[in-house]
C-alpha atoms as an extended CHARMM CRD file, in Angstrom:
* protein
*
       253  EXT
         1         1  UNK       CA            -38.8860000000       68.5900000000      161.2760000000  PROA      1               0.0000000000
         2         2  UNK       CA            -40.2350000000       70.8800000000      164.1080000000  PROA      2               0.0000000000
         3         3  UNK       CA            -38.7220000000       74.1170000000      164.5440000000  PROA      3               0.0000000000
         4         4  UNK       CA            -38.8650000000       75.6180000000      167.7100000000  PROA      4               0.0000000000
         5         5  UNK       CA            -37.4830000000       78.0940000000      169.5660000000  PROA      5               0.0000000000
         6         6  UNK       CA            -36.5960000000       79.4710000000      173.2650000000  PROA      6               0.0000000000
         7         7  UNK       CA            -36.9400000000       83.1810000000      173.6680000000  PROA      7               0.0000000000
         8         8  UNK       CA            -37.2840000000       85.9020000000      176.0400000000  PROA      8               0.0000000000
         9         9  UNK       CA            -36.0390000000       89.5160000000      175.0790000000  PROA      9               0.0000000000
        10        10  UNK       CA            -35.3430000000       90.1740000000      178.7530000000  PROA      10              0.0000000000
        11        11  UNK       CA            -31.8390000000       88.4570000000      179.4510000000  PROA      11              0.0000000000
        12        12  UNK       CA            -31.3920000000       86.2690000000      182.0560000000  PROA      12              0.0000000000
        13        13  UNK       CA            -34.5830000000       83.8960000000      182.3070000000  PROA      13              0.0000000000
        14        14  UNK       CA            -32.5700000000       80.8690000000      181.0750000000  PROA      14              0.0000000000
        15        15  UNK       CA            -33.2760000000       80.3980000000      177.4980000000  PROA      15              0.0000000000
        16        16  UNK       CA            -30.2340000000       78.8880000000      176.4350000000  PROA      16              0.0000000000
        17        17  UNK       CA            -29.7600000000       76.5490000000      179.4370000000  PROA      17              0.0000000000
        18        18  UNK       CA            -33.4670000000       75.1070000000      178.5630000000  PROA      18              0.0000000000
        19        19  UNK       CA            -32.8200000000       75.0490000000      174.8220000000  PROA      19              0.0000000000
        20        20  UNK       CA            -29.8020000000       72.7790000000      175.5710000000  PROA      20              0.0000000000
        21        21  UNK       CA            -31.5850000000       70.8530000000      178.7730000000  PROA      21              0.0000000000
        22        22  UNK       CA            -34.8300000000       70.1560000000      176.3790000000  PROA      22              0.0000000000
        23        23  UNK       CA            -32.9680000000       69.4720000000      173.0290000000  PROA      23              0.0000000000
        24        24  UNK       CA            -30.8590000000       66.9010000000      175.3130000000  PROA      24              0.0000000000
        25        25  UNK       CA            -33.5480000000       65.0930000000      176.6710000000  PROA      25              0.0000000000
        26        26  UNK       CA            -35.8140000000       64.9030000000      173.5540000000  PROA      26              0.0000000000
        27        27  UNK       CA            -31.9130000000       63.1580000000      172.0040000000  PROA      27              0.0000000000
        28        28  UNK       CA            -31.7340000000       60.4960000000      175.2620000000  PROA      28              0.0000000000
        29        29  UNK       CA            -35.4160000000       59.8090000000      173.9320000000  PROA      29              0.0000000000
        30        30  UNK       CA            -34.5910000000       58.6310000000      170.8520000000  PROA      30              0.0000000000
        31        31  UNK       CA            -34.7520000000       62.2770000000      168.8850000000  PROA      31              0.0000000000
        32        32  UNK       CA            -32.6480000000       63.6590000000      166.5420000000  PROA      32              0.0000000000
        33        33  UNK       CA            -31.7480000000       67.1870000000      167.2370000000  PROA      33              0.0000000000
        34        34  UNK       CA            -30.5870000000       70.0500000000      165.7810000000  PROA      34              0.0000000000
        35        35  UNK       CA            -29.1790000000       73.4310000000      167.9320000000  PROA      35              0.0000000000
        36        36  UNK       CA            -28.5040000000       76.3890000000      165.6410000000  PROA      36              0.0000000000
        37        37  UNK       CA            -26.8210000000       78.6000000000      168.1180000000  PROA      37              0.0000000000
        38        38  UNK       CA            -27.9170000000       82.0400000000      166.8930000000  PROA      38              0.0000000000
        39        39  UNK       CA            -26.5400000000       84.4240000000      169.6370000000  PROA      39              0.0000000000
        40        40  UNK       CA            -23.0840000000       86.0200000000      169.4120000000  PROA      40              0.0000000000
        41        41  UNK       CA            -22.3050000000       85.3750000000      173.1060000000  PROA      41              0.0000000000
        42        42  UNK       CA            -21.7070000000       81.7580000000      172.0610000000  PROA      42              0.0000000000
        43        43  UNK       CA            -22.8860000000       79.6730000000      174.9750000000  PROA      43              0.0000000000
        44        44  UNK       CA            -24.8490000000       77.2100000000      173.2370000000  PROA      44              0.0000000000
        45        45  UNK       CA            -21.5520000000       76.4550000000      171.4600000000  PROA      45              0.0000000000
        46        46  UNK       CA            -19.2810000000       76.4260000000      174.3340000000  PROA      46              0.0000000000
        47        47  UNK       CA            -21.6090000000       74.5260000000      176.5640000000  PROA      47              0.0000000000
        48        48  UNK       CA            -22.1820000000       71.5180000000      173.8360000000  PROA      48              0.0000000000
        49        49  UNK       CA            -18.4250000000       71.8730000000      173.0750000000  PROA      49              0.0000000000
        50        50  UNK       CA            -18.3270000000       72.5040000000      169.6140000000  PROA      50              0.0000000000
        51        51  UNK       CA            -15.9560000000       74.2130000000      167.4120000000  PROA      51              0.0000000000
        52        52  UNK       CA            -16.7790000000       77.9420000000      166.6040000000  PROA      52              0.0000000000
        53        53  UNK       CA            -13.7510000000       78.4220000000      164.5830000000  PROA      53              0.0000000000
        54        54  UNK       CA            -15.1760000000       75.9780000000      162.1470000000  PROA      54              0.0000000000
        55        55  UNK       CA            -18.2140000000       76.8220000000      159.7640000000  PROA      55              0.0000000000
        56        56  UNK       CA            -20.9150000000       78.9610000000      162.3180000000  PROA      56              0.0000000000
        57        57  UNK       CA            -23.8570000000       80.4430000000      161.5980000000  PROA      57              0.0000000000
        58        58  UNK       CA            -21.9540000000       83.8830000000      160.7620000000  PROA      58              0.0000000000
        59        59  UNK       CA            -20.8170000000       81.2170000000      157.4930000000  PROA      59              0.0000000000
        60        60  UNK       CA            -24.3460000000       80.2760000000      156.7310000000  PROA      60              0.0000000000
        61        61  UNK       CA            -25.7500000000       83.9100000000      157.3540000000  PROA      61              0.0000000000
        62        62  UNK       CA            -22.8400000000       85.1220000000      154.4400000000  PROA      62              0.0000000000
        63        63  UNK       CA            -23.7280000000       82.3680000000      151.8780000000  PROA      63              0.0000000000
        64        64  UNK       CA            -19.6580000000       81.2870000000      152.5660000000  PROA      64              0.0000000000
        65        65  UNK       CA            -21.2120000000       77.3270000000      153.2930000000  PROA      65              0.0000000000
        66        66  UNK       CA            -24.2010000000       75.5030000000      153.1490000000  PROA      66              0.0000000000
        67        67  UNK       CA            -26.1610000000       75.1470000000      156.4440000000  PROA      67              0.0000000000
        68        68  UNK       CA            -25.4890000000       71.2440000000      156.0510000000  PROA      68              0.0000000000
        69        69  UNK       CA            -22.0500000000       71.9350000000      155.9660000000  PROA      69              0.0000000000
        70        70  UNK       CA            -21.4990000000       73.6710000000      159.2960000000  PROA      70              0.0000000000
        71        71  UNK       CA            -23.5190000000       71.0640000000      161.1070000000  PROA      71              0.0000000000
        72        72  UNK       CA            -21.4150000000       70.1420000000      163.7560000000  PROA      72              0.0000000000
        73        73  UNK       CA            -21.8630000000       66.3760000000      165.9900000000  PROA      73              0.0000000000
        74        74  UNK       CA            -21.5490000000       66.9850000000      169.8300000000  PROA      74              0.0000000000
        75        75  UNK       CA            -20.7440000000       63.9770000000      172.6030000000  PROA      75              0.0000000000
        76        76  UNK       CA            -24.4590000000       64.2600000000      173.5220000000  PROA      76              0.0000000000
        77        77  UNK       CA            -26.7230000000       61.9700000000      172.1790000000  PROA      77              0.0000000000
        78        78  UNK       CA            -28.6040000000       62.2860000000      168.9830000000  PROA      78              0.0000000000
        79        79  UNK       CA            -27.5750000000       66.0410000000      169.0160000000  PROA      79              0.0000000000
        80        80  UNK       CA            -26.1470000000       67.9890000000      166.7230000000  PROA      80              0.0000000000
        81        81  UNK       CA            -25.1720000000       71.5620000000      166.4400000000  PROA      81              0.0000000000
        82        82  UNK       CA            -24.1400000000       74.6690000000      164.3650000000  PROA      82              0.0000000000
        83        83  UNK       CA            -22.0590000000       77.0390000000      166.2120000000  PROA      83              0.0000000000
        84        84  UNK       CA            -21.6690000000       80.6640000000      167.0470000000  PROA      84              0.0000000000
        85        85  UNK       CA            -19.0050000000       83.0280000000      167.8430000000  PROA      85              0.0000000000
        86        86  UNK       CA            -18.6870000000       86.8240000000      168.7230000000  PROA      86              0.0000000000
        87        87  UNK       CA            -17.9320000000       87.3310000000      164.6010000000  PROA      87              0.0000000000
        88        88  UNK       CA            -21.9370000000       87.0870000000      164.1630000000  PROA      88              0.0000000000
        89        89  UNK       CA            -22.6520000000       90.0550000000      165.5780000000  PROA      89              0.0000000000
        90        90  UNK       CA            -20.5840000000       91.7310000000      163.1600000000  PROA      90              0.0000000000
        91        91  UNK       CA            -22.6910000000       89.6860000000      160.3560000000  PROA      91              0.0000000000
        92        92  UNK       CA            -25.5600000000       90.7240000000      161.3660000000  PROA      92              0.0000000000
        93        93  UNK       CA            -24.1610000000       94.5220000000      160.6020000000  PROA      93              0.0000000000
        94        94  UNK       CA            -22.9660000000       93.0630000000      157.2490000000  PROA      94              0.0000000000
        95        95  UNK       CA            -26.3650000000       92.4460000000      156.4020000000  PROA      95              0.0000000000
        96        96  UNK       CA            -28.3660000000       95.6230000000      157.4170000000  PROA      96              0.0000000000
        97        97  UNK       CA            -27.9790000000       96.5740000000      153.6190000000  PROA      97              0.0000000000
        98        98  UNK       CA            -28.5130000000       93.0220000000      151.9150000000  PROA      98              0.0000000000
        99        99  UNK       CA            -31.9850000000       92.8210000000      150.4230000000  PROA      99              0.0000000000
       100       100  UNK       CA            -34.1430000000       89.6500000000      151.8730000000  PROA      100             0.0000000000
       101       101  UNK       CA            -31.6480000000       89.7230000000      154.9650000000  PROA      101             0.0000000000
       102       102  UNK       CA            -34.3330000000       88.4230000000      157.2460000000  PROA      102             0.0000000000
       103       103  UNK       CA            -35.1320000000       85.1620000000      155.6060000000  PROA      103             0.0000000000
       104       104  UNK       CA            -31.6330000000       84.3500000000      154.8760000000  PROA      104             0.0000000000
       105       105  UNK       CA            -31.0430000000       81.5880000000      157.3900000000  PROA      105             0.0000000000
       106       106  UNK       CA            -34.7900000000       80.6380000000      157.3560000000  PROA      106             0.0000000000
       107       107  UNK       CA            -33.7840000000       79.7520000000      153.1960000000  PROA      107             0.0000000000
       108       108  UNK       CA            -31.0140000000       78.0840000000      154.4140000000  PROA      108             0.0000000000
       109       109  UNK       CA            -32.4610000000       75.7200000000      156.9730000000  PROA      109             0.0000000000
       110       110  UNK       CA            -34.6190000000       74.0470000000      154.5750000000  PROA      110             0.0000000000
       111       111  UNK       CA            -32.1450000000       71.6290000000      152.6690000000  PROA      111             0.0000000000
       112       112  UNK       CA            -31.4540000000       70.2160000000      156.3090000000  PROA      112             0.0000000000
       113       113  UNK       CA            -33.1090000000       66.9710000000      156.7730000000  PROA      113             0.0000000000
       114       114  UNK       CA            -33.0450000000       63.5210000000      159.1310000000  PROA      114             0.0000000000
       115       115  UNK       CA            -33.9350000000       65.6270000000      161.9310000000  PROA      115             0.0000000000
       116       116  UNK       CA            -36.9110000000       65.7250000000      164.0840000000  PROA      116             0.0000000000
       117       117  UNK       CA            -36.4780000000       68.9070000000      165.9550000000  PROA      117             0.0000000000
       118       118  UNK       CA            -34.5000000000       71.8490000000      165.0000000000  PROA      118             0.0000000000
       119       119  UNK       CA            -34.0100000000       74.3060000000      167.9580000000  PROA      119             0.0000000000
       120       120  UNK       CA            -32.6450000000       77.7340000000      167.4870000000  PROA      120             0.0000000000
       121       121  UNK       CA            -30.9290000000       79.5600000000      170.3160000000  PROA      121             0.0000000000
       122       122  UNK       CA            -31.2980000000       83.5590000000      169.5440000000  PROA      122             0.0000000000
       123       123  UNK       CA            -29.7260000000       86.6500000000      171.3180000000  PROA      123             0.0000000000
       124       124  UNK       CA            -32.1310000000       87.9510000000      174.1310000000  PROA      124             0.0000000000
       125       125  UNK       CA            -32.4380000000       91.1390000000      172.3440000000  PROA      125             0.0000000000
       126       126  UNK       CA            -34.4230000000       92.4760000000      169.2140000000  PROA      126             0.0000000000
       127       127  UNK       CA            -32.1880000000       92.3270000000      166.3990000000  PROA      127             0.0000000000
       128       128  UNK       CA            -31.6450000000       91.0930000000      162.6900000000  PROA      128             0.0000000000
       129       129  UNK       CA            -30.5550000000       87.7000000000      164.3330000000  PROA      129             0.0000000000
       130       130  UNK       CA            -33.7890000000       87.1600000000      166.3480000000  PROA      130             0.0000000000
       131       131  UNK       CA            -35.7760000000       88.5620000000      163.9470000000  PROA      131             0.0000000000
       132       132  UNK       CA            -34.0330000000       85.8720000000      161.3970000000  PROA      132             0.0000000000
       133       133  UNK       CA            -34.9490000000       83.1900000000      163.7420000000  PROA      133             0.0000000000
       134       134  UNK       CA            -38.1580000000       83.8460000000      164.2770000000  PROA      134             0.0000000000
       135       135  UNK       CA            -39.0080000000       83.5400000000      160.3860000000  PROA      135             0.0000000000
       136       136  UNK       CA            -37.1730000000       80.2850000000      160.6690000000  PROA      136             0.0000000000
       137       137  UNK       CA            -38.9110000000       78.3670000000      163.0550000000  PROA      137             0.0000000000
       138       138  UNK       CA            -42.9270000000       77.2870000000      163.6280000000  PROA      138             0.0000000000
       139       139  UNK       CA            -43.2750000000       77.8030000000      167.8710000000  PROA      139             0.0000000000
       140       140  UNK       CA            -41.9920000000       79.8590000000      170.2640000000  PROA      140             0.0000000000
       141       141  UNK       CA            -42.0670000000       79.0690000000      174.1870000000  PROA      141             0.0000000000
       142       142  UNK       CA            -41.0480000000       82.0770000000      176.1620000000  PROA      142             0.0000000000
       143       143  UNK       CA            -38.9740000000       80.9730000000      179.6010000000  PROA      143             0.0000000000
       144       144  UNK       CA            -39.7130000000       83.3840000000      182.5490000000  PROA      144             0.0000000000
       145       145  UNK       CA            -38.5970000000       83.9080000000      186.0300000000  PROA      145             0.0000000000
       146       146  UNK       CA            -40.3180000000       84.5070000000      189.4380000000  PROA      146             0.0000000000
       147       147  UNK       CA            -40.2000000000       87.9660000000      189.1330000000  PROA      147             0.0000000000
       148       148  UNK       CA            -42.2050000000       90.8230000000      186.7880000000  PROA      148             0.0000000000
       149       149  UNK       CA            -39.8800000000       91.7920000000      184.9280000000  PROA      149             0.0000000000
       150       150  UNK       CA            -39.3680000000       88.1680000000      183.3890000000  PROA      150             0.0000000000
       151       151  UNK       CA            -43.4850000000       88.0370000000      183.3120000000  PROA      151             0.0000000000
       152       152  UNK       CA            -43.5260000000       91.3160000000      181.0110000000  PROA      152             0.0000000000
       153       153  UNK       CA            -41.7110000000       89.6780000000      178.6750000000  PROA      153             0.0000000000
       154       154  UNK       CA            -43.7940000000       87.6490000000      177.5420000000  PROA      154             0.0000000000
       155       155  UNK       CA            -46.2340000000       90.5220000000      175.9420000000  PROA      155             0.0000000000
       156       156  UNK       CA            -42.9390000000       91.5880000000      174.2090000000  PROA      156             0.0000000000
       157       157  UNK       CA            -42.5700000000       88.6110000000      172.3460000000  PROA      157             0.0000000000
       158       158  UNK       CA            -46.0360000000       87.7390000000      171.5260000000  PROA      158             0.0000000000
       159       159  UNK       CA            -46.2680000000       91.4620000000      169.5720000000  PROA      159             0.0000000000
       160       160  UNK       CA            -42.8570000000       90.8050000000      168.2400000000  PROA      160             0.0000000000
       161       161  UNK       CA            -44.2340000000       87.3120000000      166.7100000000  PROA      161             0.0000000000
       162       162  UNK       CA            -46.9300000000       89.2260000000      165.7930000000  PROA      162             0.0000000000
       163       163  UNK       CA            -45.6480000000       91.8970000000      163.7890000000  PROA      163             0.0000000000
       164       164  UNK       CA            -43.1840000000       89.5630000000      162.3080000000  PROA      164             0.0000000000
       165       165  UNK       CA            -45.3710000000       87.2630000000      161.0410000000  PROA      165             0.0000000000
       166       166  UNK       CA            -47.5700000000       90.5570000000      159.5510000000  PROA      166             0.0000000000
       167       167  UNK       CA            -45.1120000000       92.3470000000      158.0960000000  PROA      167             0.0000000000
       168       168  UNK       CA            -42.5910000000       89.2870000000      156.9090000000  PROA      168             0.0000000000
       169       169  UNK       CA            -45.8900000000       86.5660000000      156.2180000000  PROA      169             0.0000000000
       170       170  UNK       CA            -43.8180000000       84.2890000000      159.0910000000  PROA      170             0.0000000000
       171       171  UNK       CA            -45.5450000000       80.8420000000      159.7050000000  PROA      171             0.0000000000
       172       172  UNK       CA            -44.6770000000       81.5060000000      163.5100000000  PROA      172             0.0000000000
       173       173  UNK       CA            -46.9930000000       81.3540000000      166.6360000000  PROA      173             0.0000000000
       174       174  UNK       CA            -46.6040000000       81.7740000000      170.1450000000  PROA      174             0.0000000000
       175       175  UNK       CA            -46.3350000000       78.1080000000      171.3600000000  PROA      175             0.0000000000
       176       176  UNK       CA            -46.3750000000       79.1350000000      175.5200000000  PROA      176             0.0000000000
       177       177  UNK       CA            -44.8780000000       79.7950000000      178.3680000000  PROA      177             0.0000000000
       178       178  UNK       CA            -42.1960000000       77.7480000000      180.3170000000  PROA      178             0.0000000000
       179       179  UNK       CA            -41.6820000000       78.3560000000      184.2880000000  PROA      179             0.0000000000
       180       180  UNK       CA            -38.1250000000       78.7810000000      185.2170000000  PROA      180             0.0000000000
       181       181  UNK       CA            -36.3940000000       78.5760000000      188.7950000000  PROA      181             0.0000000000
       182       182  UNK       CA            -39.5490000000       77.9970000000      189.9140000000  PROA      182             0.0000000000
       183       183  UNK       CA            -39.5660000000       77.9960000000      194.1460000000  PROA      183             0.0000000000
       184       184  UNK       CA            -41.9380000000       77.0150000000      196.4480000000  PROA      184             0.0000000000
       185       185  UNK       CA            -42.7460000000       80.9980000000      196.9610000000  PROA      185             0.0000000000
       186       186  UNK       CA            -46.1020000000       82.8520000000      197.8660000000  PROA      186             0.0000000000
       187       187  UNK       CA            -44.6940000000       84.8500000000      194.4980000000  PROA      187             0.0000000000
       188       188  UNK       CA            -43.9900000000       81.8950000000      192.4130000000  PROA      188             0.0000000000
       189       189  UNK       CA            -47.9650000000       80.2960000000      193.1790000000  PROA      189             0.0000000000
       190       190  UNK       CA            -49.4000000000       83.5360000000      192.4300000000  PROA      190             0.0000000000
       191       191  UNK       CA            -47.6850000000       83.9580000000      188.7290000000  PROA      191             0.0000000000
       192       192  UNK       CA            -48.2420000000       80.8490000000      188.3870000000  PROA      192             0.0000000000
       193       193  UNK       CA            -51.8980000000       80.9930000000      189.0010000000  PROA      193             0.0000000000
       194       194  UNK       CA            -52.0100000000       84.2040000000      186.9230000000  PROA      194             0.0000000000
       195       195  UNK       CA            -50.5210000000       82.4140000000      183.9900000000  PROA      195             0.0000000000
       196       196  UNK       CA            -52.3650000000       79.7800000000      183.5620000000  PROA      196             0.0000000000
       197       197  UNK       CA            -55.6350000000       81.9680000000      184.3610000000  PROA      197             0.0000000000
       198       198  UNK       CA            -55.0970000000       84.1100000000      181.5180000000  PROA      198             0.0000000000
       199       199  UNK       CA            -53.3130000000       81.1010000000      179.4760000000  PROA      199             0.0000000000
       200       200  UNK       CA            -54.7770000000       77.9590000000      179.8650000000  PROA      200             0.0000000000
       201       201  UNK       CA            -53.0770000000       74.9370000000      178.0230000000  PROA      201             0.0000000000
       202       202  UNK       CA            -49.7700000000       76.9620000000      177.7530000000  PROA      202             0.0000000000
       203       203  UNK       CA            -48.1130000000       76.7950000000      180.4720000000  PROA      203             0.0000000000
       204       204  UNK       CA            -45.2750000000       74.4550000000      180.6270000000  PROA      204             0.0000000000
       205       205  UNK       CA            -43.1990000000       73.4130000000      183.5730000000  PROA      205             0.0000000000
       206       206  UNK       CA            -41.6370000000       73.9020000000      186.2310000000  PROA      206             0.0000000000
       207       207  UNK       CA            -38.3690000000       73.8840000000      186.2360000000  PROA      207             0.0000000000
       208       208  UNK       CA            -36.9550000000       74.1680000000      189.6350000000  PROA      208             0.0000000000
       209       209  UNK       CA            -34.2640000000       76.5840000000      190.8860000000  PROA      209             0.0000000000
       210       210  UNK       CA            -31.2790000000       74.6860000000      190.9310000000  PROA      210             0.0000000000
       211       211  UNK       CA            -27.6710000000       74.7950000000      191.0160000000  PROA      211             0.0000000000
       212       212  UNK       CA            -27.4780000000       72.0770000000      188.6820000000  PROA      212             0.0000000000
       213       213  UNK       CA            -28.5310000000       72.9810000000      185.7160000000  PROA      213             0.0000000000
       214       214  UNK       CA            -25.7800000000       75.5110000000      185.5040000000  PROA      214             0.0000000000
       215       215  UNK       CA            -23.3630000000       73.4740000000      186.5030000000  PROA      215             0.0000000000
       216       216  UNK       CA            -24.2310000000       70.7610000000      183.6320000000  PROA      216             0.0000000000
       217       217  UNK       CA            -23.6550000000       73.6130000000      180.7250000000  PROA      217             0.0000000000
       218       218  UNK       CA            -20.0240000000       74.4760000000      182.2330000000  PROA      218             0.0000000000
       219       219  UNK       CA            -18.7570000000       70.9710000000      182.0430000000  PROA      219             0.0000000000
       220       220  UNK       CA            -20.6600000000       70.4700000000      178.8760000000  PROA      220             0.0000000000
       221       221  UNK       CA            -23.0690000000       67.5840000000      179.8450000000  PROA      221             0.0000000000
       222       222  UNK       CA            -26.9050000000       67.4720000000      179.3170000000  PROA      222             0.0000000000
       223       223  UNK       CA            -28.4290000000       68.8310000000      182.9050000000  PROA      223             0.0000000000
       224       224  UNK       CA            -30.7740000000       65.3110000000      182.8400000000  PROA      224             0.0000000000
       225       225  UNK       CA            -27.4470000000       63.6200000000      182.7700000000  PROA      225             0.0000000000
       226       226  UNK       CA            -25.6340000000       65.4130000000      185.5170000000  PROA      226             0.0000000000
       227       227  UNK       CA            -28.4980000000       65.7090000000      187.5360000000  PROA      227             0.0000000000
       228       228  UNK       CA            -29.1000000000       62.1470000000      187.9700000000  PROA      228             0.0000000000
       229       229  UNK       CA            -32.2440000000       60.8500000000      189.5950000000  PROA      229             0.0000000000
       230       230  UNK       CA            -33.6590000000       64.3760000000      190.8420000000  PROA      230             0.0000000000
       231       231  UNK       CA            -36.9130000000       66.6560000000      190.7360000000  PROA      231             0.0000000000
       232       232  UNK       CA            -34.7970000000       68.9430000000      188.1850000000  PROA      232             0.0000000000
       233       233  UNK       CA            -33.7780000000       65.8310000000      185.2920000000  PROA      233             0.0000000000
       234       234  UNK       CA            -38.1330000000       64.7710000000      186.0380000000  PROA      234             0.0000000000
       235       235  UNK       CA            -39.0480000000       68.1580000000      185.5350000000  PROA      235             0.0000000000
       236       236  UNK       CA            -36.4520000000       68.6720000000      182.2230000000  PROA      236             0.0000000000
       237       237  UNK       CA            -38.1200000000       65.2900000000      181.0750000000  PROA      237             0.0000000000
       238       238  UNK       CA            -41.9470000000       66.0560000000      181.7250000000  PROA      238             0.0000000000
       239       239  UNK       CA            -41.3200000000       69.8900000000      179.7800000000  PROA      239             0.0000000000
       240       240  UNK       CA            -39.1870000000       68.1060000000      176.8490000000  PROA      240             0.0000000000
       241       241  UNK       CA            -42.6330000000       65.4690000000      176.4520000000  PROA      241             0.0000000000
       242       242  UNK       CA            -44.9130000000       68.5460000000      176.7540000000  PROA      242             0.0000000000
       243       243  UNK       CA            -42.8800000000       70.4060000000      174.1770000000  PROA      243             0.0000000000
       244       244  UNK       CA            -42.8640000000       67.5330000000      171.9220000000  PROA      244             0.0000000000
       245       245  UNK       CA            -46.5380000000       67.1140000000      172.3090000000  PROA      245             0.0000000000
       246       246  UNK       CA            -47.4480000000       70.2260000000      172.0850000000  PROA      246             0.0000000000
       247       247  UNK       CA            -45.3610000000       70.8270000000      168.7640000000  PROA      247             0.0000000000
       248       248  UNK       CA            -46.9730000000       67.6810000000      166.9260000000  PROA      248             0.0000000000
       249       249  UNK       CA            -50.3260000000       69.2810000000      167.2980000000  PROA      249             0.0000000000
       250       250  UNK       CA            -49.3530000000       72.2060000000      165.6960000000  PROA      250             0.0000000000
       251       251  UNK       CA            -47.7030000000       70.5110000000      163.0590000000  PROA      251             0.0000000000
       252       252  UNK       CA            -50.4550000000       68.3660000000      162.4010000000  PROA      252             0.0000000000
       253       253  UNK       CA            -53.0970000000       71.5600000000      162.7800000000  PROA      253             0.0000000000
C-alpha cells in the first residue's frame, strides 16, 4: 500500500481539495483508496460525507478503536475514509505527555490492508498531527499557488521532512511539487519555469484555476465527476497517473 500525502504548511494552496480530487480519480481507475482525514477542520470528512460522530481519527489517536474499525465507505468509488472532527485537536493536546505520541497513528495504520493507496489529509500547520502523519506515510507532494508565499513553502516542508525523518528515523521523502490554480499568467510561466529548473522530474501538474473543483467538495462529488469532459477532470487525471507512477518507483527503489 502506498502512503502518500498532500501538504503545504501555508494554508490555502488546496491540499485537501487535491487529496480528495486525486484519491477519487486513482478509485474511478480501478484503485482502492484510503483518506485518513487528519485535520481538525474536518473537510475531508464533510466533503466525502462521512460520519464524524462515528469512530475518527481522534478514536484511533486514543487507542479507543482499531484503525480498521473507524474505516468508513463513502458513495465514491473504491474510496474509503476515516473521519475527523474539531475533538482532534483536543487529542492532539491529550497526547503532548504520552510517550511515543508521534508514531501512534503511523502503528496503527499498519494492520490496514486491501488497499493500494492510503492518503492522509493533515492540518496546514506544524503540529503533533502533521508531524504524526508524516511518520506515517512514504511521499509527500507539496501543492502551491501562483504566488511566493505558496512557493516558500515548499523549503518549509522539505526541512520539516527532513528533520523528521532525522530525529524520528521516518521512511519519508519529499515526493514533489504539484501546481495549483495554475493561469495562463506571465507569473504562473515564470514559477513554473523556476520549478522545474531547480526540480527537474518533480513537478507535477497543472491544475487549472477553476470554480469547479470547489464546487465538487460542497456537494460531495469527486471534482473529475462534476467536472465532466473539461481541461480541469484531464488535468486531475494526468496528476493522479503521475502520482501513481511516481509512487511505484519509490516503492520499488
Amino acid at each position: 500500500m502506498r502512503r502518500i500525502s498532500i501538504l503545504n504548511q501555508k494554508g490555502g494552496c488546496g491540499k485537501t481539495t487535491i487529496t480528495l480530487a486525486v484519491a477519487s480519480a486513482l478509485g474511478i481507475a480501478g484503485k482502492k483508496v484510503l483518506v485518513v482525514d487528519c485535520d481538525p477542520q474536518g473537510n475531508a470528512s464533510a466533503s466525502m460525507g462521512i460520519d464524524p460522530s462515528k469512530f475518527s481519527t481522534g478514536n484511533v489517536l486514543m487507542k479507543e478503536c482499531s484503525a480498521t474499525d473507524a474505516i468508513q465507505p463513502t458513495a465514491w468509488k473504491n474510496v474509503s475514509a476515516i473521519a475527523a472532527n474539531r475533538d482532534l485537536a483536543t487529542v492532539a493536546f491529550r497526547l503532548e505527555t504520552q510517550v511515543g505520541r508521534e508514531t501512534r497513528l503511523s502503528k496503527s495504520l499498519q494492520d490496514i490492508t486491501g488497499f493500494d493507496f492510503l492518503f492522509i489529509d493533515p492540518p496546514p500547520t506544524l503540529t503533533l498531527l502533521s508531524i504524526s502523519a508524516l511518520i506515517s506515510v512514504q511521499s509527500v507532494f507539496v501543492p502551491v499557488t501562483p504566488c511566493i508565499y505558496g512557493v516558500h513553502g515548499i523549503g518549509k516542508v522539505r526541512q520539516t521532512i527532513d528533520e523528521v525523518r532525522d530525529a524520528l528515523g521516518a521512511a519519508v521523502s519529499f515526493a514533489g511539487v504539484i501546481l495549483n490554480r495554475w493561469d495562463k499568467t506571465r507569473l504562473s510561466s515564470d514559477i513554473a519555469a523556476e520549478l522545474a529548473k531547480e526540480m527537474p522530474g518533480m513537478i507535477f501538474g497543472p491544475i487549472p484555476a477553476s470554480v469547479k473543483i470547489n464546487e465538487a467538495n460542497c456537494r460531495g462529488i469527486p471534482a473529475i465527476v462534476h467536472a465532466g469532459d473539461s481541461n480541469l477532470s484531464t488535468s486531475i487525471i494526468k496528476l493522479s497517473k503521475g502520482i501513481d507512477q511516481w509512487t511505484l518507483k519509490q516503492v520499488a527503489a
